[in-house]
C-alpha positions, 0 to 999 in steps of 0.5 A, a space after each residue: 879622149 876618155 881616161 883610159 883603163 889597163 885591158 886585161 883582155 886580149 882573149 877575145 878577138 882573133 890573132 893581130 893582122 898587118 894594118 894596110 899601108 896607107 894606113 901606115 904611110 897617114 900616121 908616119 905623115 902625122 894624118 890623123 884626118 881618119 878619125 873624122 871617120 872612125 866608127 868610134 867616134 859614134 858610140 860611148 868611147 868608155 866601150 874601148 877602155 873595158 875595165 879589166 877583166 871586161 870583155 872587149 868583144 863590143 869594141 872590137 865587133 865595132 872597129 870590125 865594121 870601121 872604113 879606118 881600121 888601118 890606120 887607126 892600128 897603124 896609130 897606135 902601134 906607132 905611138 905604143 898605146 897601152 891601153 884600150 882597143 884600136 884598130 880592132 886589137 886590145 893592148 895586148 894584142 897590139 903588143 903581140 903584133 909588135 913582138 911578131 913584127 920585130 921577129 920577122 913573123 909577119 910577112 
């Protein structure tokens, strides 16, 4: 993938949602067959790797309309990617959900 940039963002989208479960169950298989069919894969990856201070809207309007949404989430939650949008949700984003998930807030 492309060299990835730190996302400052996190303003943009709206609150961090539980990916769905197969989802979860593809990535803890080690599955990575949903990349074929990320939305992503068709445009610019340099869209999900906005510098900082750059909006993340265009990415995340694109992962919105992913069939692999899920997945994708589930993948780099698992890993703890840093940087860039995936699953529809920045660095930051992905973070807060981690933190909620570790609460208990998420059902």
């Amino acid at each position: 993938m492309v060299s990835a940039r730190s996302d400052t963002t996190g303003l943009v989208s709206p609150a961090p949602t539980e990916p769905p479960v197969d989802g979860a169950v593809a990535v803890a298989a080690g599955d990575l067959r949903w990349q074929e069919a990320a939305r992503c894969a068709e445009v610019d990856p340099e869209l999900f790797f906005p510098a900082p201070y750059q909006s993340a809207r265009a990415a995340v309007a694109i992962c919105g309309r992913c069939e692999v949404r899920g997945p994708c989430l589930a993948y780099a939650v698992a890993h703890r990617l840093v940087e860039g949008v995936w699953g529809g949700l920045t660095a930051r984003q992905r973070v807060l959900l981690s933190r909620a998930r570790r609460r208990g807030s998420l059902s």
